[in-house]
C-alpha positions in Angstrom: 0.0 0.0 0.0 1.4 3.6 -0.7 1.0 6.1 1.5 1.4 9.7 1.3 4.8 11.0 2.3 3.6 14.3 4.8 7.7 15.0 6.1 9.6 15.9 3.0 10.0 19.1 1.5 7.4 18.7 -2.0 6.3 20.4 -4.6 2.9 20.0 -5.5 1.0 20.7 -8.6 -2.2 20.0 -10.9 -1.1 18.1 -14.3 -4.1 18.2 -17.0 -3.8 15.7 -20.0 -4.7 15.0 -22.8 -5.0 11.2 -24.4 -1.5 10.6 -21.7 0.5 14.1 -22.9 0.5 16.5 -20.3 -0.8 20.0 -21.2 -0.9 22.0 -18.5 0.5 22.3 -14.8 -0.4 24.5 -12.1 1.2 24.5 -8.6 -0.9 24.2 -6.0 -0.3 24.6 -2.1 2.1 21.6 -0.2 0.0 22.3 3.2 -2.3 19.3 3.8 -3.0 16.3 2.0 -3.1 15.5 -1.6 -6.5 14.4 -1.3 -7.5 17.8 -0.1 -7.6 19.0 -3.7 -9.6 16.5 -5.0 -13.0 18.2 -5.2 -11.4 21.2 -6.8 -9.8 19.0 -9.1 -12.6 17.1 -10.6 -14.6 20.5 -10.8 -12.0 21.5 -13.1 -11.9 18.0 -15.4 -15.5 18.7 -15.6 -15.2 22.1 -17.1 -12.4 21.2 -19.0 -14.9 17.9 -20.6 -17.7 20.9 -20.8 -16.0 22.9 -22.7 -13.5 20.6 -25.0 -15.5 16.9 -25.1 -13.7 15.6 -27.8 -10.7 15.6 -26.0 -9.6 12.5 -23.5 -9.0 14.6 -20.9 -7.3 13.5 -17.1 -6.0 15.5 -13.9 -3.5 13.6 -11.3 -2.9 15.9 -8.5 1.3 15.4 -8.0 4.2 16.0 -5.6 7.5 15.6 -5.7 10.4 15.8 -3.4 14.5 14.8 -3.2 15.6 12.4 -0.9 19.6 11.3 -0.6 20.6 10.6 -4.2 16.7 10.1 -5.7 13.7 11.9 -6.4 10.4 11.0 -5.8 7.2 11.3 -7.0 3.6 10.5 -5.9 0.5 11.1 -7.5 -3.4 10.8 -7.2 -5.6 10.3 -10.2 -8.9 12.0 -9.8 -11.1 10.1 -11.6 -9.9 7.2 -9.7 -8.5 8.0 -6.4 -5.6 5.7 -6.8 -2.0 7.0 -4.9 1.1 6.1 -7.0 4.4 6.6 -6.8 7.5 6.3 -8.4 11.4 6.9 -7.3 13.8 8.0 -9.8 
């Protein structure tokens, strides 16, 4: 099970994209939880699907922080809910 990382120094930000290619990214605020942002970000995937629908459009709400040597990165999709993550 991943859980969300709530210690490390992040950056957080909104990624909007389109059939898997990311189009846009807006920071967002580090304070809280990831899943604090999720109402605000399926409001906007519903405005973006209201005003583009022939677009596949999807929103994951992501951080990212350095640890030692690595970098890592979590993510929630908001259609789904699902936490990732990912250490490069």
């Amino acid at each position: 099970m991943v859980r969300e990382n709530m210690t490390a120094k992040k950056a957080r930000y909104i990624s909007v994209r389109n059939g898997g290619e990311e189009t846009y990214v807006e920071n967002i605020p580090v304070s809280g939880r990831m899943r604090d942002h999720l109402p605000a970000a399926k409001l906007r995937l519903r405005e973006i699907q209201r005003v583009m629908p022939l677009g596949k459009w999807s929103i994951r709400i992501e951080q990212v922080w350095p640890e030692k040597d690595a970098r890592h990165y979590q993510w929630i999709d908001v259609v789904t809910g699902k936490l990732g993550e990912s250490v490069l």
